[in-house]
RODO-2510 file (C-alpha; in nm, 4 decimals, decimal comma):
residues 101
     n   res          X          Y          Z
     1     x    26,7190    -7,8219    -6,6188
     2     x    26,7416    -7,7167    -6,2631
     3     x    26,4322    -7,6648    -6,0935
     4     x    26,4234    -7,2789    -5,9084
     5     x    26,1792    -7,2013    -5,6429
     6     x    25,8973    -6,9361    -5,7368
     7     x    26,0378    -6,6997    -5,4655
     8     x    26,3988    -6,7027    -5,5490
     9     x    26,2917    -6,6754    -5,8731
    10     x    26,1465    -6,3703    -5,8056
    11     x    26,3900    -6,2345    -5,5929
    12     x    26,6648    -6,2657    -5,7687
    13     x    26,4481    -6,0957    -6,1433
    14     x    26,4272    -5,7781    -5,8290
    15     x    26,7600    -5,7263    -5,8251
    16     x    26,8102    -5,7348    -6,1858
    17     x    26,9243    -6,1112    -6,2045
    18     x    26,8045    -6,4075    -6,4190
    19     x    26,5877    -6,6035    -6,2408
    20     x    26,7268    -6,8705    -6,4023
    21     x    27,1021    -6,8670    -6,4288
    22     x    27,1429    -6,5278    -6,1959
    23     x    27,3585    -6,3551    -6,4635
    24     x    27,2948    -6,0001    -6,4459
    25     x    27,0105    -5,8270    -6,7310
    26     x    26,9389    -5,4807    -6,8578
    27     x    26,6506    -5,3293    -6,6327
    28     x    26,4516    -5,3129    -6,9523
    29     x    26,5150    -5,6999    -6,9902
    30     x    26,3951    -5,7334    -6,6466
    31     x    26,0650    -5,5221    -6,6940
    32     x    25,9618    -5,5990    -7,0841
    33     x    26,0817    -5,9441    -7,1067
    34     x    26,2528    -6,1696    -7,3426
    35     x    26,5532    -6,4003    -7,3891
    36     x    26,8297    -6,4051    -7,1324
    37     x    27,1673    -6,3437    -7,3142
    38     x    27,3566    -6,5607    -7,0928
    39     x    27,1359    -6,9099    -7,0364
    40     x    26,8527    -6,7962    -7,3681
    41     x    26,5711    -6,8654    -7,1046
    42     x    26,2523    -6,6592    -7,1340
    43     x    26,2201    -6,3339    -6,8717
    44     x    25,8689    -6,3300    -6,7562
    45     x    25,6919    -6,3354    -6,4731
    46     x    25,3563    -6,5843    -6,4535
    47     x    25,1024    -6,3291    -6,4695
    48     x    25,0297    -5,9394    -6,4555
    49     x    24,9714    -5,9242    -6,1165
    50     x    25,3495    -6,0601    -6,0109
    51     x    25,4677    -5,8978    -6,3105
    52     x    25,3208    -5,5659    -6,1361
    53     x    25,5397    -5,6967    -5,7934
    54     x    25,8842    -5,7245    -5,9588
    55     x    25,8216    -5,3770    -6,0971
    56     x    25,7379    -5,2274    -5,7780
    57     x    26,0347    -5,3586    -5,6187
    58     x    26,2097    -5,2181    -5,8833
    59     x    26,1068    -4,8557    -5,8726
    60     x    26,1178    -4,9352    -5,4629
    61     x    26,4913    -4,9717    -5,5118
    62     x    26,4942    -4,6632    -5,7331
    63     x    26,2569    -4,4659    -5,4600
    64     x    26,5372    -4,6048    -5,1739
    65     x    26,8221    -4,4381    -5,3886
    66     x    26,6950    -4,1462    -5,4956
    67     x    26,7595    -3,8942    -5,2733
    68     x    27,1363    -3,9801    -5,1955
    69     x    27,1930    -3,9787    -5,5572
    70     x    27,0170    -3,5823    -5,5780
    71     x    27,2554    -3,4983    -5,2902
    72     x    27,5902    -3,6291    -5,4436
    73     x    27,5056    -3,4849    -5,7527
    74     x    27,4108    -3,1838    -5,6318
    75     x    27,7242    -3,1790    -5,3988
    76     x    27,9786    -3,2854    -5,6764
    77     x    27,8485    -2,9947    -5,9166
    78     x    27,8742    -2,7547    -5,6297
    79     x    28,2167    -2,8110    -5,5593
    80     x    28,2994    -2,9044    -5,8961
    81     x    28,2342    -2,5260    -5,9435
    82     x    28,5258    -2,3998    -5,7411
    83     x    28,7693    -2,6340    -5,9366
    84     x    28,8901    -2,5509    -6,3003
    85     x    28,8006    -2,8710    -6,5270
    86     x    28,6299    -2,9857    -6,1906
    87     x    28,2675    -2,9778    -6,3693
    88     x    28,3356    -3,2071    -6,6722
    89     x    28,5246    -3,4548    -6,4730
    90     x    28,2017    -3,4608    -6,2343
    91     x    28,0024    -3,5161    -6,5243
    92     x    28,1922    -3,8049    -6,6659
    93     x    28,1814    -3,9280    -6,3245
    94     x    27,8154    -3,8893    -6,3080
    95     x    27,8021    -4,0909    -6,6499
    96     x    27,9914    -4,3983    -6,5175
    97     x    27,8309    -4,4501    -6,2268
    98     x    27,4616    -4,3651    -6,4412
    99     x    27,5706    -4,6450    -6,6561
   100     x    27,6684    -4,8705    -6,3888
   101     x    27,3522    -4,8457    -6,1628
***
């Protein structure tokens, strides 16, 4: 088995990767642990305290995000209210891309 450094590791488990074969996980794989679908490797980090890193990096992503994602939502649903069948294609929009990110 390839050896990965600690860092990259950890890096790439922040940005929702395997730090093992990079494939990409379920944020809830990523945060509780457990098996990796694609390589069957254990998620974990080494301890609580860089457990509690990858987390914050996590939610940092999140906090980076947030507020562009109010405004286009907020945005779509206010012009999706001068446009008949405007709203429920928004919202289906809004689904994808929920899903997605």
């Amino acid at each position: 088995m390839p050896v990965v450094p600690w860092e990259h590791h950890q890096a790439l488990l922040a940005t929702g990767r395997c730090g093992w074969c990079a494939e990409a996980l379920a944020p809830a794989l990523v945060l509780r642990g457990g098996a990796c679908p694609s390589c069957a490797r254990v998620i974990h980090t080494s301890n609580e305290r860089d457990a509690a890193a990858v987390i914050a990096r996590v939610r940092g992503q999140w906090g980076r995000w947030r507020w562009p994602v109010y405004a286009c939502v907020g945005l779509g649903v206010g012009l999706a209210s001068f446009v008949p069948l405007g709203a429920p294609v928004a919202y289906a929009l809004a689904m994808v891309v929920a899903h997605l990110f």
